[in-house]
N, C-alpha and C positions, 0 to 999 in steps of 0.2 A: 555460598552459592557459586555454580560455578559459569566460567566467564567461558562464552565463543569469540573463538578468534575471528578477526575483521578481516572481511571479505579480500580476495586479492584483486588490485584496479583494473586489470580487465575486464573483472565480473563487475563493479561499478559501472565503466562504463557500460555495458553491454546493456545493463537493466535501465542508465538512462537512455541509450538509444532507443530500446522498447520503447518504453515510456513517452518518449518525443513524437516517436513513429503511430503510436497509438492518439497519442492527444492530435496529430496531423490528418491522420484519418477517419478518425471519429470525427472530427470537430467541424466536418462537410454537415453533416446531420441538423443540428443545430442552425442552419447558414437555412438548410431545405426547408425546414420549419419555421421558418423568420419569413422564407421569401413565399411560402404558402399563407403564413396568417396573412400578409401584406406584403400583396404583390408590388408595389410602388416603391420600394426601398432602395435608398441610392447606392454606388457600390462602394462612399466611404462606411456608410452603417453597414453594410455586411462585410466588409475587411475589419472593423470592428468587433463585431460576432465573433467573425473567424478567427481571430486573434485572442481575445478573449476564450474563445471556447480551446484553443489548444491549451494557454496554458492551464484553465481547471483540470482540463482534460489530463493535462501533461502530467501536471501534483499529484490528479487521484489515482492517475496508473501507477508513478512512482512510489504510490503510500502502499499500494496494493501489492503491486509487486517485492516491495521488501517485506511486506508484514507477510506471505507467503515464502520468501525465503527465513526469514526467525521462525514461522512454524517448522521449516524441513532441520531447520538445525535443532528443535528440542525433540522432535520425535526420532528413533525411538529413545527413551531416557536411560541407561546402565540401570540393575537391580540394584545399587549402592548408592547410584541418585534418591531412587523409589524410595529405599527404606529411609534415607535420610529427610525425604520428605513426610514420608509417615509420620518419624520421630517428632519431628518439626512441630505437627498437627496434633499430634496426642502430647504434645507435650502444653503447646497452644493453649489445650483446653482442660489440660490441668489448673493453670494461673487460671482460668475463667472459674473452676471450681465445678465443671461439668461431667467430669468422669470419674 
């Protein structure tokens, strides 16, 4: 199989800046909905929220955002990948004894 090469660190960085910028501004949302179910909330519980909610927030942009850079790196595949992957599959399912 073949290997892609690892990203250069300004693109690291860049995607966890997104990422941070995203979990910082989404994570207002969550605080708005805390302070509508109950309005009474002190402002250590909702520095709490807000804190909490960047970081999920901050993980699932970062998963998202890499798992859409691995996609741009396999598309499109060379026709020498393809065939090798064919081979791979019909070959797969000879040893199963189905072709």
């Amino acid at each position: 199989m073949t290997e892609t090469p690892e990203p250069y660190k300004w693109q690291m960085r860049i995607r966890a800046l997104l990422a941070g910028l995203f979990g910082i501004v989404f994570a207002l949302f969550p605080v708005k909905i805390a302070l509508h179910l109950r309005p009474s909330l002190s402002a250590v519980a909702l520095i709490v929220v807000y804190v909490g909610s960047v970081i999920l927030l901050g993980i699932v942009a970062r998963l998202g955002i890499d798992s859409f850079a691995e996609f741009d790196d396999q598309i499109p595949i060379s026709s020498q990948e393809r065939r090798r992957r064919t081979k791979e599959f019909y070959d797969w399912l000879n040893t199963l004894g189905r072709r």
